[in-house]
C-alpha positions as CSV (number, residue, x, y, z in Angstrom):
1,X,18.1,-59.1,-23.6
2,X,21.0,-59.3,-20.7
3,X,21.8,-55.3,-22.1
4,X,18.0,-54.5,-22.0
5,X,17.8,-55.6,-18.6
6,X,21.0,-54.1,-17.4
7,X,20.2,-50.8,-18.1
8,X,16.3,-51.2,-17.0
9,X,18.3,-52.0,-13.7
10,X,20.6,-49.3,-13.9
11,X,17.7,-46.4,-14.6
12,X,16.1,-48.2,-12.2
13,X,18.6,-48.0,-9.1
14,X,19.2,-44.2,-10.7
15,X,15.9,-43.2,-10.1
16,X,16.0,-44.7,-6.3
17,X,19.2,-42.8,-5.6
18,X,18.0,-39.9,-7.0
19,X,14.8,-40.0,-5.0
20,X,16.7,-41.0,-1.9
21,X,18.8,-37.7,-2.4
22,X,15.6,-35.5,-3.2
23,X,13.8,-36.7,0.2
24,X,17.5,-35.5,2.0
25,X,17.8,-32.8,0.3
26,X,13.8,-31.3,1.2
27,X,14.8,-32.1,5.1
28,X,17.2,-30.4,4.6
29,X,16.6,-27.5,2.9
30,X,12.6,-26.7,3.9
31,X,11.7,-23.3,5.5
32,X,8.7,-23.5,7.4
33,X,6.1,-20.9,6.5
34,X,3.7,-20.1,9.1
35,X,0.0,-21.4,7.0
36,X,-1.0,-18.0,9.3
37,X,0.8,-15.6,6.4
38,X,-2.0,-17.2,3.8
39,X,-4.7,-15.8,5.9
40,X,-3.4,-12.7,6.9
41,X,-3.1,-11.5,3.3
42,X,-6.7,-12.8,2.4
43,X,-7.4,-9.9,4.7
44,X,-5.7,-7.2,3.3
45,X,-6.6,-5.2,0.6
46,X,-4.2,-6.6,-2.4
47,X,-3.1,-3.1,-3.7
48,X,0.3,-3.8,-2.8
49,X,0.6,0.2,-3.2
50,X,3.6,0.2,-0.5
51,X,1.9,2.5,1.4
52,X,2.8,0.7,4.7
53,X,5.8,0.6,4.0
54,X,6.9,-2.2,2.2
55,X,6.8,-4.2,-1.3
56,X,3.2,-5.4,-1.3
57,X,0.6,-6.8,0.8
58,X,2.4,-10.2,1.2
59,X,5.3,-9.0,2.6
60,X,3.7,-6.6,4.8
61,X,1.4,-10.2,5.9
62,X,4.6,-11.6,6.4
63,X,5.5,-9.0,9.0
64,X,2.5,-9.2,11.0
65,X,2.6,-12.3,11.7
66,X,6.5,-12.2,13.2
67,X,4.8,-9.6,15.7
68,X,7.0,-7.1,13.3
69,X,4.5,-4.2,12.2
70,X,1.3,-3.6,13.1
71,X,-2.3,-3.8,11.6
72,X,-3.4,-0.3,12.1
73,X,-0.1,0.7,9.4
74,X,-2.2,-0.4,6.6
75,X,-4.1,2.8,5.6
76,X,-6.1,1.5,2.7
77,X,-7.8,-1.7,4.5
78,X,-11.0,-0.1,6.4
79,X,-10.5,0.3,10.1
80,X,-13.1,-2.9,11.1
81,X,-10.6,-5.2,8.8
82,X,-7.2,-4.3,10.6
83,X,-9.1,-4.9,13.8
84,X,-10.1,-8.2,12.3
85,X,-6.3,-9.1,11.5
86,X,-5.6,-7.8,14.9
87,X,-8.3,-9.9,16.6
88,X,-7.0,-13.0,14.7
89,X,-3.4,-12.7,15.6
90,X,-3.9,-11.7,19.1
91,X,-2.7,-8.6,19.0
92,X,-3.2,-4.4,18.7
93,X,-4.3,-2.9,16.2
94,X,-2.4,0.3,16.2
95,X,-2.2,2.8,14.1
96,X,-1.0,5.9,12.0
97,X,-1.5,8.6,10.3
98,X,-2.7,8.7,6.5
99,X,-0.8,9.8,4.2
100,X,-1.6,11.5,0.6
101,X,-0.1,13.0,-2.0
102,X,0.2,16.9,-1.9
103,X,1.3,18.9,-5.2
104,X,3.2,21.9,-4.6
105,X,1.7,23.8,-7.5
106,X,-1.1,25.7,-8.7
107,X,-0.2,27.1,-11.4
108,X,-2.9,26.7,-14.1
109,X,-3.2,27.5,-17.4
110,X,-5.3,30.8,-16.5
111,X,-2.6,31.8,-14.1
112,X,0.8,30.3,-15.4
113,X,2.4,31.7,-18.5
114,X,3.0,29.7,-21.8
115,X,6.3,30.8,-23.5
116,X,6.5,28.1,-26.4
117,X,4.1,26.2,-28.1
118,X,5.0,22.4,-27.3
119,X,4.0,20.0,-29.9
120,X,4.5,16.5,-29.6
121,X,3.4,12.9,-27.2
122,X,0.9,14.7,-24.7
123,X,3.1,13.4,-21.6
124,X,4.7,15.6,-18.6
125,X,7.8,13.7,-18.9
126,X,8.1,14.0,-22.7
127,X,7.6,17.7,-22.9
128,X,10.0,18.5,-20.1
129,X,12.5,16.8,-22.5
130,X,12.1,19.9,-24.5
131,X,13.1,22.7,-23.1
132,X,11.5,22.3,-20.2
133,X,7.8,21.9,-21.8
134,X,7.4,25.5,-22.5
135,X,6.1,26.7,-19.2
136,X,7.4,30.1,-18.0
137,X,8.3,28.8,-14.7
138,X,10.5,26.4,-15.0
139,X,9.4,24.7,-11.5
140,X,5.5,24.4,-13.1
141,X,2.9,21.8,-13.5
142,X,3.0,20.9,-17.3
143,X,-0.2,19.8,-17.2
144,X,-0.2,16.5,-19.4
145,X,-1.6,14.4,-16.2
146,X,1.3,11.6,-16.7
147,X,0.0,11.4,-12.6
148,X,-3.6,10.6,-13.6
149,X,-2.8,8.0,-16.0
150,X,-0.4,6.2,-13.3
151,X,-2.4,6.8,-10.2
152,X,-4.1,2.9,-10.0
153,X,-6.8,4.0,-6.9
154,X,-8.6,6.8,-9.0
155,X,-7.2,9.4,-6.4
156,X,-6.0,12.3,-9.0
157,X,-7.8,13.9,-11.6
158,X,-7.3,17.0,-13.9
159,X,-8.7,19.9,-13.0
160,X,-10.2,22.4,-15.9
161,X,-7.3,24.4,-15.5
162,X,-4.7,21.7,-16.5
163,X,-3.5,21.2,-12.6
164,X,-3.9,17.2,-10.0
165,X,-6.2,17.4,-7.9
166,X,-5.7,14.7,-5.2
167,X,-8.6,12.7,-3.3
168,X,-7.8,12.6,-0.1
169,X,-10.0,9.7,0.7
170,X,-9.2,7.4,-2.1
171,X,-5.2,8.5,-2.2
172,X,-3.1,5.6,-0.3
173,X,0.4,7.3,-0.2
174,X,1.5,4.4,-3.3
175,X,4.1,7.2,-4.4
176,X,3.7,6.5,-8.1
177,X,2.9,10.4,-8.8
178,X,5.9,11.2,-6.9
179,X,7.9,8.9,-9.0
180,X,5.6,10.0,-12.5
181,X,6.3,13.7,-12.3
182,X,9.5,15.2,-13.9
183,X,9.2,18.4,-11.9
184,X,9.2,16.9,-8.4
185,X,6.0,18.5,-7.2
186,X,4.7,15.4,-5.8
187,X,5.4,14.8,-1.9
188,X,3.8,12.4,0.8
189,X,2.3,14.1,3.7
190,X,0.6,13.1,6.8
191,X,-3.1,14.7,6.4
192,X,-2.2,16.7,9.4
193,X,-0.4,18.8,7.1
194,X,-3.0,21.6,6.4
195,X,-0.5,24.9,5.9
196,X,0.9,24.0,2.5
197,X,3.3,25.8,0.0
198,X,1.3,25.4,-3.6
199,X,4.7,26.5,-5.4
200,X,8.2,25.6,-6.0
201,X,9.3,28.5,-7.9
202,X,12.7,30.0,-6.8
203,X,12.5,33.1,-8.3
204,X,12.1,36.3,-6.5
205,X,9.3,39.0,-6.2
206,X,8.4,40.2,-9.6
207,X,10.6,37.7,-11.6
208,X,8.4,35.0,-10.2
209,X,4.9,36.7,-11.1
210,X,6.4,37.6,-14.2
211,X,5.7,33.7,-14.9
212,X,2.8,33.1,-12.5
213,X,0.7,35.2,-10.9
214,X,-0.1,32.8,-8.1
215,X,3.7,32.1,-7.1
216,X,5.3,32.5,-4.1
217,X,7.2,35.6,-4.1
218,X,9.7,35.6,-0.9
219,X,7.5,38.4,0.4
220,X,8.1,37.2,4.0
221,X,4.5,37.8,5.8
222,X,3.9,34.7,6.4
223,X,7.0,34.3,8.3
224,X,6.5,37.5,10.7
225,X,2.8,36.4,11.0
226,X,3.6,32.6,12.0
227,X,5.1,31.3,15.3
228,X,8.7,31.5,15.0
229,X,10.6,29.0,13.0
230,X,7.0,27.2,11.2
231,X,8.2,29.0,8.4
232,X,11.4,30.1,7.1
233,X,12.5,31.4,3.4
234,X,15.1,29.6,1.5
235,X,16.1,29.9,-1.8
236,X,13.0,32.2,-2.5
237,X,10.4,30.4,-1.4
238,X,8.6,29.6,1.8
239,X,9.5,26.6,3.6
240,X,7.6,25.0,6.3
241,X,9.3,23.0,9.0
242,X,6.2,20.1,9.8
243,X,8.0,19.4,13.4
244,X,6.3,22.2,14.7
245,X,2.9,21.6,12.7
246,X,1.2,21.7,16.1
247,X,1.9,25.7,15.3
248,X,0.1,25.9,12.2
249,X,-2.8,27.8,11.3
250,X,-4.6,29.7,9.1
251,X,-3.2,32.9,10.2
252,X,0.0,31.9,8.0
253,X,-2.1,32.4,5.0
254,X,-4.3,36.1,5.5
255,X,-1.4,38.4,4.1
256,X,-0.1,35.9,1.4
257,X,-0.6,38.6,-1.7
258,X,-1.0,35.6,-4.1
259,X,-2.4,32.9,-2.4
260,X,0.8,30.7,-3.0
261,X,0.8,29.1,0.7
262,X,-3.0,27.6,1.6
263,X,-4.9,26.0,4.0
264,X,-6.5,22.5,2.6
265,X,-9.2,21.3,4.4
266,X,-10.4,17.9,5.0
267,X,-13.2,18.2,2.8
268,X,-11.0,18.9,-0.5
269,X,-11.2,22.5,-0.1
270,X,-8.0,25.1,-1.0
271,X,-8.6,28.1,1.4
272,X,-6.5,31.4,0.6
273,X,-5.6,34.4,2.9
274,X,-7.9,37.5,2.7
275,X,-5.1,39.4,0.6
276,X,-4.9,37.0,-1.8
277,X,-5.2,38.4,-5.7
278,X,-8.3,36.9,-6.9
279,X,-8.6,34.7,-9.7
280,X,-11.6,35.5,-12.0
281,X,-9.9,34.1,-15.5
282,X,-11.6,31.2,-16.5
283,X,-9.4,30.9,-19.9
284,X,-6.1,29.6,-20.6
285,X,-3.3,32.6,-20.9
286,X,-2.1,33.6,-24.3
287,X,1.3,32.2,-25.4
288,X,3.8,34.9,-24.9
């Protein structure tokens, strides 16, 4: 009985110390969190898409509150929301730009040669594994829509020629087509960005319509019809430098002979230059 009740004592006077030492060690150790953060993330959207830059909603609630970020840089919440966070902490709303997800491609089955017959998982990434995926431009749009399937907001969708088409308004810059794609086409843009570049081939002249017949082909009128310096050529293809987007216009665009740099309107629409080769094939190409 006198063993019983020494160690009922002892667990007893353990338990006591140990609780003693767990009330120290919680003064000592807490990190306040300001009950603010809770509320602030009820008001955000919960994509945790990263589109304002960083790992999810919570941390990005996190930041508003320390007075780190502001409201407006969310891009998915609607406008009336971020002014309600704004009201509630006290402070501006800001704001910035949207950003989507631009393709530099447009190379289409009807357009775009086929030189092998791939067979095998219907995936971008697993037919690049082979040789590429077949394409005759090695740069192309394989057309498998790996960036449909991962795009969680709806914002991309196949188009009947095989090539993303982005939604502007339901695209919130998440980056996981730019991540998806094996060929790098994928890039986040400010919508500003209206003069775009719809190829990456490097090839030159003939060589690259050889493969595609709407690639860029280094002519150069774009260059010595735009201000100076919007648009240089490098490595075969025309590159535009967005620090002097202010400059851009749709006069970049008339004398492009394939309609490989465009003008994308606000409304989802891909205007070409008037000397732009048009496009009747509805079909796919032959392989060749």
């Amino acid at each position: 009985m006198a063993i019983i009740l020494t160690a009922v004592g002892f667990m007893t006077a353990l338990g006591l110390v140990l609780a003693v030492l767990l009330v120290l060690a919680n003064k000592r150790l807490f990190v306040f969190e300001d009950p603010r953060i809770d509320q602030v993330e009820g008001l955000l959207p919960m994509a945790n898409c990263g589109a304002c830059g960083t790992a999810g909603c919570r941390p990005f609630a996190e930041q508003l509150v320390k007075g780190e970020t502001e409201p407006g840089k969310c891009t998915v919440n609607s406008k009336s929301m971020n002014q309600i966070i704004a009201d509630f902490l006290g402070v501006d709303l800001g704001a910035t730009e949207k950003r989507v997800a631009r393709l530099a491609c447009d190379g289409g089955g009807n357009v775009a040669y086929v030189r092998a017959n791939y067979s095998g998982l219907p995936s971008c990434r697993a037919a690049a594994l082979v040789a590429g995926g077949g394409r005759g431009c090695s740069w192309g749009c394989l057309g498998f829509g790996d960036c449909e399937v991962v795009c969680g907001f709806d914002a991309l969708y196949m188009n009947k020629q095989g090539i993303p088409v982005v939604i502007e308004d339901q695209c919130t810059a998440c980056g996981d087509c730019v991540t998806v794609c094996p060929k790098d086409l994928f890039s986040l843009h400010p919508v500003s960005h209206r003069l775009w570049v719809a190829c990456m081939n490097l090839e030159f002249g003939d060589e690259a319509e050889h493969h595609c017949e709407v690639a860029c082909t280094a002519c150069g009128r774009c260059v010595q019809d735009s201000p100076e310096g919007l648009i240089d050529i490098q490595d075969n293809l025309a590159v535009i430098d967005y620090s002097k987007n202010s400059l851009a216009s749709t006069v970049a665009i008339e004398r492009c002979p394939t309609g490989a740099i465009v003008w994308l309107e606000a409304d989802g629409r891909v205007i070409k230059g008037r000397d732009a080769r048009k496009v009747l094939r509805k079909g796919a190409l032959p392989v060749v």
